[in-house]
C-alpha positions in Angstrom: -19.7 7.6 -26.7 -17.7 9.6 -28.7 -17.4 13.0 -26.4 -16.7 10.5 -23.7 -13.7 9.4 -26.1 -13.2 13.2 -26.5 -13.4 13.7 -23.3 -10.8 10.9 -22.4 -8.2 12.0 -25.4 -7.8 15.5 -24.0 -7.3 14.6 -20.6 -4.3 12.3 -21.9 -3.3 15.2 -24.1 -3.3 17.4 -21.1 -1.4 14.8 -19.1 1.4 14.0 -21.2 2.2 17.5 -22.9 4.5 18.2 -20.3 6.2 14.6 -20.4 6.2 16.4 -24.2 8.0 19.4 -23.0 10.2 17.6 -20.8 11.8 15.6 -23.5 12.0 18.1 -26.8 13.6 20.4 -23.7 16.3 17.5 -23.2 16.7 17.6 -26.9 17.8 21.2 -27.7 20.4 23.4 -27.2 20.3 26.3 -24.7 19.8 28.9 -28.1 16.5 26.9 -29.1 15.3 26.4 -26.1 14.9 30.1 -25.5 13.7 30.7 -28.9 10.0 32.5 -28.5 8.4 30.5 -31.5 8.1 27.1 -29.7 8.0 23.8 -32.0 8.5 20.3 -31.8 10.1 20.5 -35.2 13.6 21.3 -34.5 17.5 19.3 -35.4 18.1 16.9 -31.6 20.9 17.0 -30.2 22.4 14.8 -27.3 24.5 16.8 -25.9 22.3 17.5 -22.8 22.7 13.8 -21.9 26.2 13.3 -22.6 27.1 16.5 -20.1 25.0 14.9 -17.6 26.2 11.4 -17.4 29.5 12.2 -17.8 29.4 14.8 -14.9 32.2 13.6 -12.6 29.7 13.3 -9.7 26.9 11.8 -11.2 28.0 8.5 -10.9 27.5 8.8 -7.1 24.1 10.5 -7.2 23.0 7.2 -8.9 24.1 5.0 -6.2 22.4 7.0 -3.6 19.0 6.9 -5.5 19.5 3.3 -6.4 20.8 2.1 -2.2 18.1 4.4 -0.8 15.1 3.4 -3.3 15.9 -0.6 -3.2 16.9 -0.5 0.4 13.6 1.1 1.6 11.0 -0.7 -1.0 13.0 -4.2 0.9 12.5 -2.7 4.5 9.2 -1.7 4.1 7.4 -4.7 1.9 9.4 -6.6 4.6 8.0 -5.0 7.5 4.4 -4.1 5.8 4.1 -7.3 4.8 4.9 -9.4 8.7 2.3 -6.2 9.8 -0.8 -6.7 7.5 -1.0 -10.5 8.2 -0.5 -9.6 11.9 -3.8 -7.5 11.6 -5.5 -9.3 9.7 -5.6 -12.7 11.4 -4.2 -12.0 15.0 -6.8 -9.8 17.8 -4.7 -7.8 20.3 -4.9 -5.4 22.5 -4.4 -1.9 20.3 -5.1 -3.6 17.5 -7.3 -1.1 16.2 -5.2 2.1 17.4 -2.7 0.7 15.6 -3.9 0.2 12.8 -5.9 3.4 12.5 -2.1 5.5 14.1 -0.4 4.0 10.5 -3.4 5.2 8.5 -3.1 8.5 10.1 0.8 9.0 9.5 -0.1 8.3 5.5 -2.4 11.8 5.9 1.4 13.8 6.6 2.8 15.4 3.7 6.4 14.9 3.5 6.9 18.9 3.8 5.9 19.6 7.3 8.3 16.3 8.7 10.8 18.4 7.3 12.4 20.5 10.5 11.4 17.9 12.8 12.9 15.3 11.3 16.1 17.3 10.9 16.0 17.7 14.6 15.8 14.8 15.6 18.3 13.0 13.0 20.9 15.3 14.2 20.5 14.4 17.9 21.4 10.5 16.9 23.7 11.6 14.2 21.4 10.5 11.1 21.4 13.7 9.4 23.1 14.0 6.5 23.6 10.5 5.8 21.5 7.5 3.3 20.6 5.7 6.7 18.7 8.7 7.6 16.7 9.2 4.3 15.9 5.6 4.1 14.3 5.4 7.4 12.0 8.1 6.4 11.1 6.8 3.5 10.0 3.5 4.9 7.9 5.4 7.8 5.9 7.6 5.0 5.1 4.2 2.7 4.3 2.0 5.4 1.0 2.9 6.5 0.4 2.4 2.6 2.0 -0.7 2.3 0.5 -2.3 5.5 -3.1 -1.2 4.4 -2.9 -2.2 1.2 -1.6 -5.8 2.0 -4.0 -5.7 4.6 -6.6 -6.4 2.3 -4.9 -9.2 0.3 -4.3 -11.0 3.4 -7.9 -10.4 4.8 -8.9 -11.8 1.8 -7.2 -15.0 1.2 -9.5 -18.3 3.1 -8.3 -19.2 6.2 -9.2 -22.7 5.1 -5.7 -22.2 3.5 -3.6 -21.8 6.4 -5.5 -24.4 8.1 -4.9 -26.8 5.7 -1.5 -26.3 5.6 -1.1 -26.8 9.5 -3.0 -29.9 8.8 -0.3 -31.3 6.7 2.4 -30.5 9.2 3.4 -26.8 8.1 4.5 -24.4 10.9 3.3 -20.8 11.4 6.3 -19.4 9.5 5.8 -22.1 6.9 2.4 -21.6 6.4 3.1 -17.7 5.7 5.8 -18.2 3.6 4.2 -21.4 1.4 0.4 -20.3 1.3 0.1 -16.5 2.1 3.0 -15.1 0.4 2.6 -16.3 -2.4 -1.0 -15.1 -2.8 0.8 -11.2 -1.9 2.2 -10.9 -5.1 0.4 -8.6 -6.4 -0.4 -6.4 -3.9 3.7 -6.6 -3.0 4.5 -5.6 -6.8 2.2 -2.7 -6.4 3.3 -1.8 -2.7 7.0 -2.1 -4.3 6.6 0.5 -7.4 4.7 3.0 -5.3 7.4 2.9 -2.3 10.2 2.8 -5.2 8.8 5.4 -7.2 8.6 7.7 -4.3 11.9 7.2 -2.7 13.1 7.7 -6.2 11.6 10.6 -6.9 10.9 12.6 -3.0 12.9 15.9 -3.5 11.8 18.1 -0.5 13.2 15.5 2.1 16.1 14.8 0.6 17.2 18.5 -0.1 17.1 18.6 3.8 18.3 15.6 5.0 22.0 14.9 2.6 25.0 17.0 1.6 26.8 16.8 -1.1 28.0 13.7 -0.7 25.0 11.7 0.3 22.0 13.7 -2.0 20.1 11.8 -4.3 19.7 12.0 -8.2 16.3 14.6 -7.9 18.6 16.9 -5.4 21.8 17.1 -7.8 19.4 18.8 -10.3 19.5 21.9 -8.4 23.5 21.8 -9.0 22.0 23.3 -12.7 20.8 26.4 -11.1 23.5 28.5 -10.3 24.0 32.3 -9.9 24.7 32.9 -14.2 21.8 31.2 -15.0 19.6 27.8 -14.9 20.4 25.1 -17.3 17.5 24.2 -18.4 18.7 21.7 -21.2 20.3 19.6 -18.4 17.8 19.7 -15.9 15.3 18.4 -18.6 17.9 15.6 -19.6 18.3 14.5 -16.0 14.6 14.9 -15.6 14.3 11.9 -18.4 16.9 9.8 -17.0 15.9 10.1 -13.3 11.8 9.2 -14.8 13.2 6.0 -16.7 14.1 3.5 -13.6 10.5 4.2 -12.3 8.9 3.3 -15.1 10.6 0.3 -16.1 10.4 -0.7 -12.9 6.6 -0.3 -13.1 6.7 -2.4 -16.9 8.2 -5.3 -15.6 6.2 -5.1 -12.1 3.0 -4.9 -13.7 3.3 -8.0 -15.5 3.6 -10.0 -12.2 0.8 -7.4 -10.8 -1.8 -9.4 -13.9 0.1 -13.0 -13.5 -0.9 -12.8 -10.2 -4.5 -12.0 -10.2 -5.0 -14.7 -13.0 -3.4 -17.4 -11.1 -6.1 -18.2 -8.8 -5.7 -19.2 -4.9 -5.3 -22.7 -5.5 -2.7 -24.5 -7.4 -2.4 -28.0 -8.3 
């Protein structure tokens, strides 16, 4: 018991040291941060923060970030949502090709859609603008999202929806009344996985926006420049580009527990 606690202890040690980093990085001036004797013991200063959010053009990084992560967790818990139940309680022809086509999309790492994707958003005039990223992001979380809810929905009794026709509910009414509700927790965790990585996907972005459209994770790169790399900002915007995510993921988990506790039926 105790090596497995061991055991358990490093592995966190190992996973948070650089979270560690990251922030005592954030904390110091350029001259300590390149001092050879690293330590945690050192004066903080804010000054890394207060360059960044008071960049003139930071400001509209955020916005980007915050239109293209909330506008693509909507589309696809939306979409993911109308396709799980569609699987799960309709048969149709391709129903199984489909299915198994979304679960093969999830296998594509975002780096090799790069050049295509280019391609083809310039033909139809997508490159370079939010629309463009967004629509990406929902195609790489929806075979996630759909197989996930999948499950949720496959598991709920179709006694349920049957007793809700029974009382006079139509099929829109039954979904939104009886099976929706029931989602909650697999949409809060659908929702902080799709958030987290349109939040945080850099390779995409890099390719697909200018300087006008890029996103909070692509304005870091502005800190490397042909004098020498900032590392004292980059850290700082790393920290403020990590805490949306995991607030989000605080205040999402709580409805992830409500809703497994609830129970199926309520009086």
């Amino acid at each position: 018991m105790k090596a497995r606690i061991a055991l358990l202890a490093l592995l966190a040690l190992v996973c948070t040291a650089p979270i560690v980093v990251m922030l005592a990085t954030s904390l110091k001036t350029q001259t300590q941060i390149f001092d050879r004797d690293f330590s945690l013991l050192f004066i903080p200063t804010l000054g890394n923060f207060s360059a960044v959010l008071l960049e003139a053009n930071f400001t509209r990084y955020l916005v980007n970030s915050l239109i293209v992560g909330v506008i693509a967790t909507v589309i696809t818990l939306v979409a993911g949502t109308m396709a799980a139940y569609a699987l799960a309680r309709f048969d149709f022809m391709g129903r199984s090709g489909l299915a198994g086509g979304s679960l093969l999309l999830r296998t594509l790492p975002p780096a090799v859609l790069c050049v295509p994707v280019f391609v083809v958003w310039s033909q139809v005039g997508l490159d370079n603008s939010l629309t463009g990223v967004v629509l990406i992001y929902v195609a790489l979380n929806l075979p996630f999202t759909i197989w996930l809810l999948y499950g949720f929905v496959d598991q709920v009794p179709a006694e349920l929806e049957e007793a809700a026709a029974i009382d006079g509910c139509g099929p829109f009414a039954v979904f939104w009344r009886v099976i929706l509700p029931l989602l909650r927790p697999g949409l809060a965790a659908a929702g902080i996985f799709t958030f987290r990585l349109a939040w945080n996907e850099f390779v995409l972005a890099l390719v697909l926006t200018n300087r006008y459209t890029r996103t909070l994770p692509v304005a870091t790169t502005l800190y490397i420049t042909d004098v020498g790399i900032e590392w004292g900002k980059i850290m700082a915007a790393g920290v403020l580009i990590a805490l949306p995510p995991v607030l989000f993921s605080l205040v999402a988990s709580r409805h992830i527990i409500g809703g497994l506790t609830a129970g199926a039926v309520k009086g």
